[in-house]
Structures are given as C-alpha cells and as structure tokens.
N, C-alpha and C positions, 0 to 999 in steps of 0.2 A: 218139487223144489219149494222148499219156504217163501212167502213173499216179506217182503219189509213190514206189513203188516203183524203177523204170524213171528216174528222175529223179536218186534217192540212189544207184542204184547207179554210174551216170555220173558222178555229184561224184566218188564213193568212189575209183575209177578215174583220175579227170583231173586234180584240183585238185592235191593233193600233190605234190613231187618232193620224197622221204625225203632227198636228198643236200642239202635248201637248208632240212631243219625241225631244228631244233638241240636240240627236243624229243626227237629219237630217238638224243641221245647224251647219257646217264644224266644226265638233270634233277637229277635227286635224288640224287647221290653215288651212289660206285662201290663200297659198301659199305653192308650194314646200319648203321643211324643208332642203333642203340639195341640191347639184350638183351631177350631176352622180359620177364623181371620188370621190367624200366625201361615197357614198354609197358603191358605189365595194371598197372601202378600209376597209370598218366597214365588207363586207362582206368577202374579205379575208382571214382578221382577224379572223372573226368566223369559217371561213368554218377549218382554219388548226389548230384550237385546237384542242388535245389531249385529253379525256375523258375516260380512263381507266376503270372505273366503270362501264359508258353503254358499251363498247366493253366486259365486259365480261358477261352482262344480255344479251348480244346476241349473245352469244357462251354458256350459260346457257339456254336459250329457243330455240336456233337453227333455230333463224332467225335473220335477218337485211334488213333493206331496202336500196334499188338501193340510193347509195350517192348521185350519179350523178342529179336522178330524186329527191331526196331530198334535195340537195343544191339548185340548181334552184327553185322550189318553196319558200324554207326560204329569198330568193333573193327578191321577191315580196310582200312575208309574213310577215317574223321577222328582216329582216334588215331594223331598223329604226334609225332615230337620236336620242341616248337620252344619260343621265349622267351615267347609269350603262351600265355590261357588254352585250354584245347580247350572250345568250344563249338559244338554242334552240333544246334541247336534247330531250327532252318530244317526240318530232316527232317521234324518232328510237326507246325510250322505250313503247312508247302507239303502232307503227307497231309490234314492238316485243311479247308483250306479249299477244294482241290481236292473233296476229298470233298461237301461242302456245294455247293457251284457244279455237280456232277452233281446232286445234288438236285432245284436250284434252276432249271437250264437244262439238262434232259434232249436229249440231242443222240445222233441216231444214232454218229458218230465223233467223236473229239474230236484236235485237233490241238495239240501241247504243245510247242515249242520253248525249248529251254535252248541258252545260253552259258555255258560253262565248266564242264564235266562232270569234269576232275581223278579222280580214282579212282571214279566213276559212283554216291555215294552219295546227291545228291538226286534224280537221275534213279531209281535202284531205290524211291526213296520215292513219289514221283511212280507209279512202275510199280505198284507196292502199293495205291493208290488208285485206278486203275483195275480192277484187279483184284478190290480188294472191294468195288469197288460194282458189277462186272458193267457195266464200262465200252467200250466197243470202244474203239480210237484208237491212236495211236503217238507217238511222242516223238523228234524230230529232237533229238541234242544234241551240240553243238558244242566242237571244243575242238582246239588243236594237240598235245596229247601222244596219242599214238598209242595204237590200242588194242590190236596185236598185235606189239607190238615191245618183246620183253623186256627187262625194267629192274629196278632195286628201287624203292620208292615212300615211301620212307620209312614203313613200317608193322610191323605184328607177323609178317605174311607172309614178310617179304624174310628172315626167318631159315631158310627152307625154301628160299633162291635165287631167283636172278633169275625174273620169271615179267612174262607180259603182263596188260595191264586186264583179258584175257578170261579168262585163268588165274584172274587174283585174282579174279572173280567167279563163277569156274565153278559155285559154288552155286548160284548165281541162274542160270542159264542158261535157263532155261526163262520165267520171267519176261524175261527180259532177250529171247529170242527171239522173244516173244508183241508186246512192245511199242515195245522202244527200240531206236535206229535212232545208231551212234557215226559220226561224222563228223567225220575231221581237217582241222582247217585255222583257220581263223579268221573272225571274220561277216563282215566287207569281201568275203572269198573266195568266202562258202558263200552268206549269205541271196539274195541276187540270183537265182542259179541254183537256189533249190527250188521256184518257181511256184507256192507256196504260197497259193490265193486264203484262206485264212482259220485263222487261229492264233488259237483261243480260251485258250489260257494262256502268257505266257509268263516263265519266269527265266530274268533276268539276272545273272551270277555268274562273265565272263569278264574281259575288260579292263575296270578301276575308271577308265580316263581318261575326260573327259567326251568331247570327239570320240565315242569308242568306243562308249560306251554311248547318247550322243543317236541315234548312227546306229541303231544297234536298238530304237533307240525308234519311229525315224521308219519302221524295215521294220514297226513292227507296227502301228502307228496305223488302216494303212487295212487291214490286215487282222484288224481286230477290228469285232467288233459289241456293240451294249449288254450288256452282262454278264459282257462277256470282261475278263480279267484280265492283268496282268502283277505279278509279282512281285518284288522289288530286294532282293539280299541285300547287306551291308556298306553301308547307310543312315545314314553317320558323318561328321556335318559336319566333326570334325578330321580325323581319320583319312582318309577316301575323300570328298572338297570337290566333286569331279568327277562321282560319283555322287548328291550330296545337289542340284546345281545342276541334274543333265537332270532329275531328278524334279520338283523345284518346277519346272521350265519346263513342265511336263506337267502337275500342277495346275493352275496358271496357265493354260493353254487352257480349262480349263471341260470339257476332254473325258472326264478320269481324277477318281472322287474317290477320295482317298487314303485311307489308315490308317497309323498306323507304331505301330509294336510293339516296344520297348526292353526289349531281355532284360538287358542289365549293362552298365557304361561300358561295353569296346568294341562289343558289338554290338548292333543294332539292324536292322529290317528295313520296307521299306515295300510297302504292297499299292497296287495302282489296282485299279478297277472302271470299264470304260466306263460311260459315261451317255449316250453320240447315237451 
C-alpha cells in the first residue's frame, strides 16, 4: 500500500510541467516593490493593531501563539506592498483553534490540508501548533506558485535578491521538514490523486471562485469526521460573493455548524465543525 509519502512524492514529480505554470515567471514583478523602511513601516503598522475579537477567541480556546515568533514570520510573509490594509489575523485564529481541536480530539496523526500556501505563512502557523502541542501529523499545502523556483515575492527579503519559498523560509526549515508537505499545482490537479481517506482540518485560502472552492468543499465532506474542521479565510459577502455562497451551502446541509469571526470591514473568517 502506498503511504502519503510515496503518493506526494509522485504528485511532486508528475503534475507540474514548469513550461505551462505562468507562476514560475516572476508573479510578483521583476523587482523589489518597495525599500526596507517602506516595509518595516507597513510592518509596524500591522504588528500594533488592536484586534479585540481574535484576543478573545484565544482566551476562549486557551491558546495563543508566541507574538514574537509570529510577528517575525508575518515580516517575510504578509507584509507586502499593496492598496489595502495588511492583516494577518488568520495566523493566531488557525494556531488557536487548531490548538484547542488537539485537545478536544486527541488523534494519533492529524492530516491538515491547505489551499493557497503563497509565501507558506499559515501553513508555518498551522506547523507551530503542532509542534506545541506535541502533535504528530503533516500538512499537505497546495498552491501553483512554486516553491523552488527563484523569484521576489514582494516582501522585505527581495532586497537581499531573488530567492525561492525555500530560501525565504530557510529559518523555519526544520519545522517546515518535521511537517509540511508544498505541492504545486492547483486542487482540480492535486486533490484527486492524494488518496487521502481522512483530512481533519482543512483551509481554504486558494481560488475565491465559488466552482473552486465548492469543489474543496466536496473533496473534504467525506473525508471528515464529527469534529473535524475546515477553515474559510476572505468570508466577504462583497468582496469574495463566491466564497460566502459554498459556505452557506455547507451550513445549509446541517453537516458543518459554523462560526464567523469579523476582524474589520474587509476581513472576516468562517470556521465549520462537522456534526455526523
């Protein structure tokens, strides 16, 4: 019998042909987007906002993650240049509730699938929660931008040159080796071929079309059991209409009950919990 290993390494190998992924020619401009000081200032700025909401989901689940070790990462991760605000809350509420759900449903391995990994920031949060709660498991995370195929990423990094995902996280290397598993491509490609009989957690945070996302809804339905979760980030009836329709369709079955968690107009986030 194949194991999950033996499986991902075959995707890793097959799926791709770099000549037809338009991801491996510089997504993000062909140039640093910003100066160091333009970046530690947007980073500042995000690190000292107030968030009232997630500080009490993590005095309601009776965890939180090391700021410290979580600002520094968001530094490399999600402080980027662009027209809206940089928030990057999801980090503290996916360590949080993760954290709680090992608790709550002690499981020898725990199997964690992400779509849309982008610079591997919730994925290394996700990693950290396993980690401190002496979790075994891995983390399949999906996404077409390549993880060894040098670029800039629009971050504070690209000022030391072009580098890969794996570069830009070479810190975390070890965590990153212990648990998560980068896989290019896209779910249509990928879910199918991981024989995956059971994904207890999963975020979605790839394609915001509803097609897209109802499809990953429907790969995990059956392979979840009562207590298993999925996670929906950009939960924005104006903004992402696509994403806020597969989730109420998922309510609406009576399978998932929900939660949503409104950090500032634009974002917001929804949890399920199976219930059968």
């Amino acid at each position: 019998m194949s194991t999950l290993n033996d499986i991902l390494n075959k995707i890793k190998k097959s799926v791709i042909n770099p000549n037809e992924n338009s991801f491996h020619n510089y997504p993000f401009g062909k140039k640093p987007s910003a100066d160091r000081k333009t970046y530690l200032s947007i980073w500042e700025v995000a690190k000292s906002k107030e968030y009232l909401v997630v500080d009490d989901f993590e005095k309601e689940t009776g965890f939180s993650i090391e700021k410290e070790w979580f600002n520094k990462l968001a530094l490399i991760t999600q402080v980027v240049k662009k027209k809206s605000e940089i928030c990057y809350q999801h980090g503290r509420l996916l360590y949080s509730v993760l954290s709680q759900n090992f608790q709550n449903h002690r499981s020898n391995s725990i199997n964690i699938l992400e779509s849309g990994t982008a610079r591997g920031f919730s994925a290394l949060c996700m990693a950290k929660a396993l980690e401190d709660n002496n979790q075994s498991g891995k983390i399949v995370t999906i996404d077409p931008l390549p993880n060894n195929v040098s670029m800039f990423w629009n971050c504070i990094s690209d000022l030391d040159g072009e580098k890969s995902r794996a570069k830009l996280l070479e810190k975390y290397s070890k965590l990153i080796e212990k648990y998560i598993w980068f896989i290019e491509g896209k779910s249509d490609q990928i879910l199918n071929r991981l024989e995956l009989n059971r994904v207890h957690f999963g975020f979605l945070d790839g394609s915001h079309n509803y097609d897209d996302v109802n499809f990953e809804i429907k790969y995990l339905i059956p392979r979840q059991k009562k207590g298993d979760m999925i996670f929906f980030d950009d939960f924005h009836e104006t903004l992402y209409p696509g994403i806020v329709k597969a989730v109420k369709e998922l309510e609406s079955s009576g399978k998932y009950r929900l939660k949503i968690i409104r950090v500032n107009a634009q974002r917001s986030y929804a949890i399920g919990e199976k219930q059968i």
